[in-house]
N, C-alpha and C positions, 0 to 999 in steps of 0.2 A: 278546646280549640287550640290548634298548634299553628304558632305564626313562622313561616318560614324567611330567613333572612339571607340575603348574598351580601357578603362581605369582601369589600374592596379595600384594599392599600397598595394604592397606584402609585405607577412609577414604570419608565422608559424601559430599563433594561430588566427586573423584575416586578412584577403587577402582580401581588397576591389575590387569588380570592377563595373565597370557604362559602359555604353555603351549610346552614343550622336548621334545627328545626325547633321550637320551644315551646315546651308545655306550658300552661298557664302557673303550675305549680315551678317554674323557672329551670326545668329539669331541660336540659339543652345536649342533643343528637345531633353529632357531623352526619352532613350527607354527601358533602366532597368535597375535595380543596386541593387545589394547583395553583401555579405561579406559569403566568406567562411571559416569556424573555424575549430582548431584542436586543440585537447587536448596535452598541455606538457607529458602526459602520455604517450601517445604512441609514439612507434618508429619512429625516425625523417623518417626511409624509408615509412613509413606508414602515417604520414603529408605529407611528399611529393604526394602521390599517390594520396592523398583525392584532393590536390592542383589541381594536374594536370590531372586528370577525369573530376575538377569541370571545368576548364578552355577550356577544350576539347569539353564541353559539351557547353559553351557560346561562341566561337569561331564558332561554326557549328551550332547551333540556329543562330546567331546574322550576321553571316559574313562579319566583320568588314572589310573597306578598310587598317585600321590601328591601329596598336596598340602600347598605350603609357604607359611605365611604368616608374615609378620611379626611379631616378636614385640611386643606392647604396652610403650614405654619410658614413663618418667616426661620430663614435659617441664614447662616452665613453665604452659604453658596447658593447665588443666585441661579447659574443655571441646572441646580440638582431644583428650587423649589419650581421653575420652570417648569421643567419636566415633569414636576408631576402636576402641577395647573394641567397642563395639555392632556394628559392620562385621565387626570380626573374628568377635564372636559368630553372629551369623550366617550367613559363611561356612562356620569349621567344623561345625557344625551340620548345612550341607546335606549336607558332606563327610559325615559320620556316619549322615546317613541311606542314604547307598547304602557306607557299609561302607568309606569310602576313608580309610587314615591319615592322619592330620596331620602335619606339622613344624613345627615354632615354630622362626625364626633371628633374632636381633636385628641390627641392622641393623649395628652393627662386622662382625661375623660375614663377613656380605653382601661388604660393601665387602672386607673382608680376601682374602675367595675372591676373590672378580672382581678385584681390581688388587693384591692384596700388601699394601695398607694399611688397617686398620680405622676410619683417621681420613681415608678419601679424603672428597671433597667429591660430589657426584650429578653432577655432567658428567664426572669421571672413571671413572664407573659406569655411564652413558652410552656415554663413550665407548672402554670396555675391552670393554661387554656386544655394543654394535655390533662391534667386532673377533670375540670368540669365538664370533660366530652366523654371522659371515661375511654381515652385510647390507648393502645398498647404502648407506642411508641410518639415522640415530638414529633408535630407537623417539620417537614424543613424545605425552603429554608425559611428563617425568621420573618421574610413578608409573608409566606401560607398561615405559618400562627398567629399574624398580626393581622390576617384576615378574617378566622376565626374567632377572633378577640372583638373584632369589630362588627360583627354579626352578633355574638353572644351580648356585646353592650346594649345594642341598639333594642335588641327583644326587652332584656332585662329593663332598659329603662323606659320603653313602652308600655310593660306589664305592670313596673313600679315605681319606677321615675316620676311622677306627676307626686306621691305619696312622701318621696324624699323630699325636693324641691321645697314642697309647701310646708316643710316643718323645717327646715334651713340649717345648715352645718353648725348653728349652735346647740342644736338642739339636746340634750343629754338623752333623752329616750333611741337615739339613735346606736346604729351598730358602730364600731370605728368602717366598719367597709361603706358605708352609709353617710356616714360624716365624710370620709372621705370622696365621696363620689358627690354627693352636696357643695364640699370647698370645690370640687374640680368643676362641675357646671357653671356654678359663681363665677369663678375666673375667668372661665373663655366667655359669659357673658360680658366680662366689663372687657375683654381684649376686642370684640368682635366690634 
């Protein structure tokens, strides 16, 4: 069975998303990925709209079993984490209206599945997601990869996540990409 995933990394002026398809054997096939843009000019009600047309419009093309979107971090700038609250809200939303789950992953999480490290940098996320899609070329720009990163997590720890968790980041049987991705779940459970 192949679980398809649309992957969101929301945000006002670029909104990544990628849409995966994954084997059970964790073998993961792009089936598209675009970034959708809005101008700081315009009306935040009028970025949202542009948002949620675009995502209406790849939710009923693509019809994902799931979708994973980023999870909202605290950052310094509050009105960059705003913006993407609103983004986000409206994506799940649309999700909701035709009945499709959500995943929230925070972006250690991310980075931890896709390269072993929850503190990688985005060109290493870039350049791990281009390896495990098997594409010629990097997604660009950096929200498109980090949208395929967030589908590609979300499958992986559906398929195997349950099997890491329960043997827990001590555990020495584990892989470091493993252990890694175990201390990254830990975390954002005692942040949340």
């Amino acid at each position: 069975m192949t679980l398809r995933v649309l992957g969101v990394d929301p945000g006002l002026t670029r909104c990544g998303i990628g849409v995966v398809d994954v084997e059970r054997n964790r073998r993961a096939t792009m089936v598209a990925v675009g970034v959708v843009g809005t101008s700081p000019e315009q009306p935040l009600d009028q970025r949202l709209l542009v948002i949620a047309e675009a995502i209406d419009e790849w939710l009923d093309l693509h019809k994902p079993d799931v979708l994973a979107v980023e999870r909202v971090f605290s950052q310094l700038n509050v009105s960059t984490v705003m913006g993407v609250a609103q983004a986000s809200g409206v994506v799940i939303a649309a999700a909701a209206r035709r009945g499709i789950p959500v995943a929230l992953h925070t972006p250690s999480e991310v980075k931890a599945a896709v390269t072993g490290s929850g503190s990688s940098n985005k060109e290493a996320v870039t350049k791990l997601i281009t390896k495990i899609l098997r594409l010629d070329s990097p997604p660009r720009p950096a929200d498109a990869a980090d949208a395929l990163a967030l589908a590609v997590t979300h499958a992986w720890r559906a398929g195997s996540g349950a099997a890491v968790a329960s043997t827990g980041p001590g555990n020495s049987s584990l892989t470091p990409a493993q252990r890694a991705w175990a201390e990254a779940e830990a975390k954002a459970r005692r942040v949340r």
